[in-house]
FIPADREN-415904 format. One record per residue (C-alpha): residue in one letter; x, y, z. Coordinates in steps of 0.5 Angstrom, whole numbers, plus 500, padded with zeros to 3 digits. Layout:
REM FIPADREN-415904
AXYZ...
REM end
This chain:
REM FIPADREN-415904
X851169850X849170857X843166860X837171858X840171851X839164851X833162853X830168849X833165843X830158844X823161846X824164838X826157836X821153839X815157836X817157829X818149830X811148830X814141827X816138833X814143839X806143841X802149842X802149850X809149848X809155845X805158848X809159853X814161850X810167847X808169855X817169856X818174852X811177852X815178860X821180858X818186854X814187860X821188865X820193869X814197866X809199871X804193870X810188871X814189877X820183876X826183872X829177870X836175875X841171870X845170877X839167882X837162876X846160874X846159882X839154880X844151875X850150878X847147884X844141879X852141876X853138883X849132881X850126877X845121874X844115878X840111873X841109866X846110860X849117863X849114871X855116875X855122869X854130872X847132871X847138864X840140864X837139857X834145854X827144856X829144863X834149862X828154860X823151865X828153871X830158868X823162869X822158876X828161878X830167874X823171875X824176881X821182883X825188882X824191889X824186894X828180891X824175892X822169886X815171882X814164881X811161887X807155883X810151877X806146873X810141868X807135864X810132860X810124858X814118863X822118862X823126861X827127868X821129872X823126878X830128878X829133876X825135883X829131887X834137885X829143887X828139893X835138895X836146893X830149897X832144902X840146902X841152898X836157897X838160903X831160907X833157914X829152917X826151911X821144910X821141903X814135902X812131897X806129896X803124891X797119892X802114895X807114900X810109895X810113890X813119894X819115896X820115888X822123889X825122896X830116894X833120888X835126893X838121897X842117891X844124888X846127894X850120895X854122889X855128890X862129894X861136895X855135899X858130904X857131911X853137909X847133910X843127914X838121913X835118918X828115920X825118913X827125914X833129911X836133914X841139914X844140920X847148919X840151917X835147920X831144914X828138913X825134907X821128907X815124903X808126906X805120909X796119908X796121915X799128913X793129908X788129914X791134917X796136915X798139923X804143924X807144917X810150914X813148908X819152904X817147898X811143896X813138890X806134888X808129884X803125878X798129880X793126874X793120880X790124885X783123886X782129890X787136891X787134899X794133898X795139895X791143900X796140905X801144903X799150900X795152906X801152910X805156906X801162907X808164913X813164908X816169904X817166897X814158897X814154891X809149889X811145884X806140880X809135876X805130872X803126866X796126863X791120865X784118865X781120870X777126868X775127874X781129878X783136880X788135876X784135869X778138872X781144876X789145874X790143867X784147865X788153869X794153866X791152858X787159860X794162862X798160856X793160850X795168848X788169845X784170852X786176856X787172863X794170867X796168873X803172874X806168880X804160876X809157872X806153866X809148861X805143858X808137853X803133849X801131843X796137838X788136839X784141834X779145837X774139836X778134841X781132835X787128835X792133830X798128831X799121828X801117834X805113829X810119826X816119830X817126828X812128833X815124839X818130842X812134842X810130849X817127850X822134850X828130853X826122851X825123843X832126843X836121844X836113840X835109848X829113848X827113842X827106843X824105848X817109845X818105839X818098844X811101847X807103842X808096838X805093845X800097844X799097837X799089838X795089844X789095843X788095850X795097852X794104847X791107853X796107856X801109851X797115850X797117857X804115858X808116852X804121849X802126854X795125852X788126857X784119855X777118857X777112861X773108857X771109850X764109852X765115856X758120855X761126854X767129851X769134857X774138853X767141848X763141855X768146858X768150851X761151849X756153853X759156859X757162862X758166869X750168868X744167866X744170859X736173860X731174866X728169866X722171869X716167867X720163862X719155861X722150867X723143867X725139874X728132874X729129880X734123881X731121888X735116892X733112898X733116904X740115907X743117901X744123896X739125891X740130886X735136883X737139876X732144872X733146865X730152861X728152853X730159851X729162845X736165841X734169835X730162833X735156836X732153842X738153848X737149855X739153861X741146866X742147873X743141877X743141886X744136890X742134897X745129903X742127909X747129915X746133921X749138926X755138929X752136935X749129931X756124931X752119927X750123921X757127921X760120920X755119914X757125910X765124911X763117909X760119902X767124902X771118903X768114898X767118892X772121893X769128892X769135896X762135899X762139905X766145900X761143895X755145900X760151902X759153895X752152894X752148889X750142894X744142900X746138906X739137910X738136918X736128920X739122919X734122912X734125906X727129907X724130902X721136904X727140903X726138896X719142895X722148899X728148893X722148887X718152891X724157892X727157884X719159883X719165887X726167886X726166879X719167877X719161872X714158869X714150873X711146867X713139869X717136875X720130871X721124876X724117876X719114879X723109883X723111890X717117888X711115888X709118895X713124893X709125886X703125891X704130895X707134889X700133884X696135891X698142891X698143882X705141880X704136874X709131875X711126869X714120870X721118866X723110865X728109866X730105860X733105853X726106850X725112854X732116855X737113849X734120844X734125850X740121853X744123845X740129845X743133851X751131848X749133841X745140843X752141848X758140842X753145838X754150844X746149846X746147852X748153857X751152864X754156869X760154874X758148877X764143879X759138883X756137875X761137872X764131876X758128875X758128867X766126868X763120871X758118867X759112862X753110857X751102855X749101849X744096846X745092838X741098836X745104838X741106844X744109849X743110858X747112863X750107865X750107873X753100875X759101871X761109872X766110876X763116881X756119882X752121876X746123879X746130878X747129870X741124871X737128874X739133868X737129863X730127866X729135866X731134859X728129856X722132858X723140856X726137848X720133847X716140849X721143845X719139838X712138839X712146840X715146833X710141830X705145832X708151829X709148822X702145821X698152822X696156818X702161820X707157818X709159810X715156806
REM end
């Protein structure tokens, strides 16, 4: 059976086990062969070389385990890693050679070989791919954590008495002497700047850890001179929700492989091990069952030590309830919320309501404003929200936009404030700002003024209705002055239970039934990702600012907007049902 054969009979095998393979598996399985049908068509310019990927192979044949049961045994490739590889390195194009895959993604839970496994891509386009002075860098959130990768090529390569005196290692770095390539883990200074790489590889390693693509950025960036680079992202799920890798990458890679959309990113690589959700969020999978194990663990639920260890964790956390997080990210593959509190389910909040543009004119319709006014120094947020009528249902139209005090180039000490807020949060504010989907405003002060311009501008460009600005009023009073001088009706919004819990609850029941209609907006997105809520012995519920993990002001400002446009909304219905023109 040759190569192709081979993989094209276990992507047949896998999407009829439906048992014990996940569907994010079989899915990109079901993308293989749709491939391999589409060799050589005018559309699809690659064939699949049997030779390139047998090379990959035999390369890692050199290796040998250096842990664990099969330590000092060669390294034979489990099926999954045989298919996953054999696409990274089988896939070329039919003209000039050179590999289609040029970005790889693979999570899978803890303990299924994801570190030797890039350890032997490293060592390969280190010393075997054939590209001189080739540059190989991991990257993960921790010099530390890199070294976990780095100090695997370093044992195997020990182990390999082939490879001797072919290789060096010194002060970090691995060398190889004959084609002039390094390897080495990239330290936080690399992630600043970056300065003077020009990598072969880039190997990113638990990428759910990561609280911002910088890292990734890094290397990516530095690639652009290459003829056939690899960028390969390995990862388990977690808990940060918003991280690039659950907010930008895995969202990615879903949409490429779900076969039902007609969307693909020819040169990415995916491969997704988890345990199975219905389309509502809900878990499909008994965490209990041993027989979906291998959903998420492809490699350690398919031999009894590995079994072992996954039963040893899951009795821990059916022992210990706060160690099931935990389980779930690591040994299930599955994205958990950081606290069970979190206000949103950001699966349902991607799915439903996204749109690339407004769905109407919205020329003289109905617009709400909520401000979440900060000190001076700090960072407000403006969001707005529009009721609109569909066939009869009230949807809500959400933006949200975001001001920063900081100044010119030529101004150092507001320079320094914006890189602060960056660093902190953690959060791409400049790129934001870029974008459009954040103000930066001159001064040393967040000036209110710019704030009056912007409602004035979404007036004038969109020709709405202002009917309310809706404001915390901490911080606001002479604000709202200024804005009742000029015939803009203000309303302040408590910020208490009484006040927000039924709008609060509102806004995410309105959002999973589809109701809440937003455009691209990764600043808003983060920002409801962050968001947690506390809840008093009645069940009422507030954003609470004090224990979420980021910023939440944007879905704050939202909600003040909100709480205002679905009163309307309701007193508008009242109305209607008390006149005469209402009839049953």
């Amino acid at each position: 059976m040759t190569l192709l054969e081979e993989l094209i009979e276990y992507s047949h095998n896998c999407i009829e086990d439906t048992a014990h393979v996940c569907q994010k598996h079989r899915w990109a399985c079901e993308r293989f062969l749709r491939d391999v049908q589409h060799t050589k068509t005018e559309e699809f310019p690659y064939v699949f070389d049997e030779e390139k990927a047998q090379r990959f192979f035999n390369w890692a044949h050199l290796h040998r385990h250096t842990k664990g049961v099969l330590a000092g045994e060669p390294i034979d490739f489990a099926p999954i890693q045989r298919f996953i590889f054999g696409n990274v390195y089988g896939w070329v194009h039919q003209d000039t050679g050179l590999r289609r895959f040029r970005r790889a993604y693979w999570q899978v839970a803890r303990k299924n070989a994801k570190s030797q496994s890039l350890a032997i891509v490293g060592d390969y386009e280190l010393m075997a791919l054939g590209e001189p002075m080739s540059e190989v860098y991991i990257g993960a959130t921790k010099t530390l954590q890199a070294k976990i990768i780095y100090n695997e090529v370093v044992a195997m390569l020990k182990r390999c008495p082939l490879l001797k005196d072919k290789w060096h290692e010194s002060y970090g770095v691995i060398r190889h002497p004959k084609s002039d390539s390094i390897l080495r883990a990239l330290s936080k200074d690399d992630g600043k700047t970056g300065d003077g790489l020009n990598p072969q590889c880039g190997l990113i390693d638990e990428y759910h850890a990561h609280p911002t693509d910088e890292i990734l950025e890094v290397i990516n960036t530095g690639m652009v001179a290459r003829r056939q680079p690899l960028l390969f992202i390995i990862t388990t799920a977690g808990n940060n929700f918003g991280g690039p890798c659950y907010r930008v990458e895995y969202p990615l890679v879903e949409k490429i492989l779900n076969p039902a959309l007609d969307f693909d990113v020819v040169d990415y690589f995916c491969m997704v091990n988890e345990l199975d959700r219905d389309d509502e969020g809900t878990l499909l999978d008994d965490v209990k069952n041993e027989e979906c194990w291998i959903k998420a663990n492809p490699i350690a639920a398919a031999y009894p030590e590995g079994l072992a260890n996954i039963r040893s964790k899951l009795a821990s956390a059916l022992e210990s309830p706060e160690k099931m997080e935990s389980f779930l990210t690591k040994n299930m593959d599955l994205w958990v919320n950081q606290s069970e509190l979190s206000y949103m389910d950001m699966a349902k909040w991607k799915e439903r309501g996204a749109i690339t543009a407004p769905p109407i004119d919205l020329y003289k319709q109905d617009m709400y404003i909520g401000i979440d006014l900060s000190m001076r120094i700090d960072l407000t947020a403006v969001g707005m929200v529009l009721p609109l009528d569909d066939d009869g249902t009230t949807k809500y139209l959400v933006r949200a936009q975001r001001s920063s005090s900081t100044s010119p180039i030529s101004r150092p000490l507001s320079v320094k404030r914006i890189a602060t807020h960056e660093k902190t949060d953690k959060a791409p504010y400049r790129a934001w700002a870029r974008a459009g989907y954040l103000t930066i405003t001159p001064g040393d002060v967040v000036d209110y003024r710019f704030i009056d311009t912007w409602i004035q501008e979404q007036m004038d460009n969109l020709g709405v209705n202002l009917k309310e600005v809706c404001y915390d009023p901490y911080n606001a009073t002479q604000f709202s002055q200024e804005l009742d001088s000029r015939g803009i009706v203000t309303v302040e919004v408590r910020q208490g239970m009484r006040t927000l819990s039924e709008p609060t609850k509102a806004f995410r029941e309105e959002a999973y039934r589809g109701n809440i209609l937003h455009e691209p907006n990764p600043l808003l997105d983060w920002a409801i990702s962050n968001a947690v809520t506390k809840r008093d012995h009645n069940e009422n519920i507030l954003l609470d600012k004090a224990k979420s993990t980021n910023r939440i002001d944007p879905i704050a400002a939202v909600i003040n907007a909100f709480s205002r446009a679905y009163v309307a909304e309701l007193e508008d219905l009242s109305e209607y049902v008390l006149s005469d023109e209402f009839s049953l």
